[in-house]
C-alpha positions, -999 to +999 in steps of 0.1 A: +326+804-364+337+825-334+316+805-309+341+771-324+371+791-318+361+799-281+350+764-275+383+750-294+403+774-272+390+768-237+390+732-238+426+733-256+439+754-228+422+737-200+441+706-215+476+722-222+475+736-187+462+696-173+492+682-189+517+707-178+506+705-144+512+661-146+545+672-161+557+690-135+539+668-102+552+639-122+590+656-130+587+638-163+599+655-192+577+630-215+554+652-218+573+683-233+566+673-268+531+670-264+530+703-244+554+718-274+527+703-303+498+715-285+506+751-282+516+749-320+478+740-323+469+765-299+488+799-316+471+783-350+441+788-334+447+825-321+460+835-354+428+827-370+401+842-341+426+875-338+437+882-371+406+868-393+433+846-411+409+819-426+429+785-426+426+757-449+415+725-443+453+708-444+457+734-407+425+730-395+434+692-394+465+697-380+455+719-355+424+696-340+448+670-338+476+684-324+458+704-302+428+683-288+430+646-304+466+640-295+465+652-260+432+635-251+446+603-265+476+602-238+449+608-214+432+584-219+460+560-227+474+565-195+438+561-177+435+526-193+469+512-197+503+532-183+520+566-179+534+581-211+567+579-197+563+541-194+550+542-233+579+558-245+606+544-226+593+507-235+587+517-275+623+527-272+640+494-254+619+474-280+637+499-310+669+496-288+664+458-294+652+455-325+685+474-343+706+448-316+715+476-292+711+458-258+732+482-238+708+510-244+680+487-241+683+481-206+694+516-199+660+528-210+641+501-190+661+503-161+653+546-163+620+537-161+622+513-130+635+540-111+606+561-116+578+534-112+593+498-100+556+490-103+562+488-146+553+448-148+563+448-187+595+468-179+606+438-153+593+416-177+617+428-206+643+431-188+638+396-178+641+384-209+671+406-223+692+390-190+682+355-200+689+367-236+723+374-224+731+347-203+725+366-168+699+335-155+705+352-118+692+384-128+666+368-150+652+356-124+649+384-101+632+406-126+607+375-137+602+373-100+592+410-094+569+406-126+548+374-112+549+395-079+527+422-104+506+399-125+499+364-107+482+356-139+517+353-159+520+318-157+551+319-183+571+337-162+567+313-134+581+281-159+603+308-171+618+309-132+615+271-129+635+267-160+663+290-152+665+271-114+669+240-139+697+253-158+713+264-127+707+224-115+686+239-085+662+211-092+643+212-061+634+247-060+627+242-095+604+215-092+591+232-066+583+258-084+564+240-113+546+218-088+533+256-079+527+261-115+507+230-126+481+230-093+474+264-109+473+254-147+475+213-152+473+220-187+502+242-193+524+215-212+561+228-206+557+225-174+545+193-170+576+178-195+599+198-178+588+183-147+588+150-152+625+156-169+633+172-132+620+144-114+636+119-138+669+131-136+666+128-094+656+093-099+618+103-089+603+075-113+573+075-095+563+109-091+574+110-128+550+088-139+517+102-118+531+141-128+528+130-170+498+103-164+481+136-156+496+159-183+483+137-211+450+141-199+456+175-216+482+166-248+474+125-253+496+132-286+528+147-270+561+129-281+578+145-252+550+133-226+550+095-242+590+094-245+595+103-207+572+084-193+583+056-210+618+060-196+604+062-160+585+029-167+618+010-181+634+022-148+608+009-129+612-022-143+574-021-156+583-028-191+551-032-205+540+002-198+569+012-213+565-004-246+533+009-242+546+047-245+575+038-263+550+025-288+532+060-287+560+080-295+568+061-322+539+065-337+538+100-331+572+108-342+582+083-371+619+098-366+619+087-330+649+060-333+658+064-292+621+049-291+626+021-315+656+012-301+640+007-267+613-009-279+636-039-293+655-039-260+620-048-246+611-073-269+644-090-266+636-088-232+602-109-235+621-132-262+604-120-294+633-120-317+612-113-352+598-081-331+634-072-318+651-073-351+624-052-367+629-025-344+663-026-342+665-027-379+648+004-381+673+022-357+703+014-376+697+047-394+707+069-363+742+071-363+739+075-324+727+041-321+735+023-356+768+002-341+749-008-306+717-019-336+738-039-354+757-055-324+722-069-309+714-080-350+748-100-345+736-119-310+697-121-325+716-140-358+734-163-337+703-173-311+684-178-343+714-199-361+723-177-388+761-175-383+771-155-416+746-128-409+757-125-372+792-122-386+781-092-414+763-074-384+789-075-362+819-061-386+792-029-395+794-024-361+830-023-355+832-001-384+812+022-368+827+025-331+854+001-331+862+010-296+833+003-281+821-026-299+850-049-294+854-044-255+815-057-252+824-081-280+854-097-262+831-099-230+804-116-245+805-152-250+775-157-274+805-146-303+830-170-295+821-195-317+825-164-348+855-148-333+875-159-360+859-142-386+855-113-366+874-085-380+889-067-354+908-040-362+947-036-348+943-001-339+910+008-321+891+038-319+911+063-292+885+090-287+857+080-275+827+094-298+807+125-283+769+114-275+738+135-283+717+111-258+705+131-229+717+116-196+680+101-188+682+080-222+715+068-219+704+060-182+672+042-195+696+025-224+718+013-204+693+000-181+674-018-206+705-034-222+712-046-188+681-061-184+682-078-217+713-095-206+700-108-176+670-122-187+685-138-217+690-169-199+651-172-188+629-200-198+599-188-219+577-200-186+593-173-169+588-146-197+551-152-189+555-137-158+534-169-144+544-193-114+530-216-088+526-203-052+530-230-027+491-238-027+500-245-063+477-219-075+493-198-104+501-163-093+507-135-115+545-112-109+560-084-125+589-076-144+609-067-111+605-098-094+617-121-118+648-098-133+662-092-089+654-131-091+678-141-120+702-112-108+706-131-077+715-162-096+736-151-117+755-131-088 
């Protein structure tokens, strides 16, 4: 019994006086409540080797752990992982946040940053309470100095790419991801966001060879599919693009943007039973349901079917009577129905607000365009097949034959 007590209280000591010394090289108060809990366990200790006291279990308990378990555990806490001041002032900016107290959040972290700007999961919080908070400059600053600790943290790097993005620094942002992705090809957000980046700069290109590569990883991505089938339709390469569009719409059933542009294609190549399908399956997004039933109205009258044409055509003045009667009055497939047209005498002032992104009202547009010009081709010329001058049949593509009837029609 007295040889445990002398053993208990030499190594407790030789502890207590460890730990004050790191309090005091370290100036870190952290440590006083450990200190404070261990000399609790200590005097337990004395009381029962000077004055025979016999404890109970319940205070023998207490004082091992208060006394040798505790402090050894910060000890070898801070060996593995961080200092205890890092510990605690992190456990407190994540209670700080959790009760929605941001201000004190970032007080805590930023005490700890100016004792150790070395704290990669201080920077990192921080990080993300700035971007919580709509500071994207100061965001990225701190998700900077945190890749500059852990190269590994690839989500901080899209993280930087992203907020570039958002502040429409799309070359360093790009940059940035290109960075990313020769490092890990698989990490998905980065390869949509990039192709969206490159997209929107009119990149189609690079678009398609950046998310060729990211389906090697995610073949069943709606995002991947989608995007690359708008960089196809503006490449004028519409049959990979029905190819993808195809893909996402099979992926996502609820994919109407896809469906739509999948009817603008087959329009395109002259399959009307195709064209109507899809369009007839868009009509149920409100977003495209009056352009849908416009192109049902010009499908009905190619096909003959004047009362239908007429039925489509009134649903989708109803719908966006503004819009629909400008391309209406422009058009002159309607005029032999523009009696029975119902045009309303007050149109639509406000234009309706769009959810499209500005890449699919681009590649909508686009499409629709192309539609119009090729309307007009001969079903020899869909086949994308004609005679050279050696009279041997030669195969074009889409391009060719679209800047061909565009200079015609100019």
């Amino acid at each position: 019994m007295i040889i445990e007590l002398l053993i208990f209280t030499f190594i407790s000591f030789a502890i207590f006086v460890y730990m004050f010394f790191r309090m005091i090289k370290n100036n870190d108060t952290s440590y006083v409540v450990v200190l404070v809990l261990q000399a609790f366990g200590i005097a337990l200790n004395f009381s029962e080797a000077l004055f025979g006291l016999k404890l109970n279990i319940l205070f023998v308990i207490i004082k091992y752990l208060i006394a040798l378990i505790l402090p050894i555990a910060v000890i070898i806490y801070e060996k593995k992982n961080m200092p205890l001041y890092e510990f605690i002032n992190l456990k407190k900016a994540n209670l700080y946040l959790m009760f929605g107290n941001t201000k004190k959040a970032k007080e805590a972290l930023i005490t700890l940053l100016d004792k150790n700007q070395n704290s990669y999961k201080a920077h990192l919080l921080l990080a993300q309470i700035y971007e919580k908070e709509g500071g994207m400059r100061k965001a990225i600053d701190e998700y900077v100095q945190a890749i500059d600790l852990n190269k590994q943290d690839y989500n901080s790097y899209y993280k930087v790419a992203e907020l570039l993005n958002q502040l429409d620094k799309k070359q360093e942002a790009g940059e940035m991801l290109f960075s990313l992705l020769s490092k890990k090809p698989e990490m998905y957000e980065a390869s949509v966001l990039l192709g969206e980046i490159l997209i929107d700069s009119n990149n189609f290109k690079e678009a398609v060879n950046v998310m060729q590569e990211a389906l090697r990883y995610n073949p069943m991505s709606f995002d991947l599919n989608y995007n690359l089938g708008i960089a196809y339709t503006m490449l004028n390469d519409f049959q990979n693009a029905k190819i993808c569009y195809e893909k996402a719409a099979e992926i996502n059933s609820l994919a109407y943007n896809s469906k739509y542009s999948l009817a603008e294609i087959a329009l395109i190549y002259k399959d009307l039973e195709e064209a109507e399908k899809r369009f007839l399956e868009s009509v149920d997004e409100e977003e495209l349901s009056a352009d849908a039933y416009y192109e049902l109205s010009k499908i009905q009258l190619i096909k003959g079917e004047k009362d239908t044409a007429i039925k489509y055509i009134n649903l989708a003045i109803d719908i966006n009577s503004k819009k629909i009667v400008g391309k209406v009055k422009k058009d002159p497939i309607f005029i032999p129905i523009m009696a029975r047209i119902s045009i309303p005498f007050n149109l639509e002032n406000e234009e309706k607000q769009t959810s499209l992104k500005e890449k699919e009202m681009k590649a909508k547009e686009h499409l629709e365009e192309m539609a119009e010009i090729t309307r007009n081709l001969s079903y020899n010329d869909i086949k994308l097949l004609k005679k050279d001058s050696g009279g041997k049949k030669k195969k074009i593509d889409d391009k060719e034959i679209i800047e061909e009837q565009r200079e015609i029609q100019e």
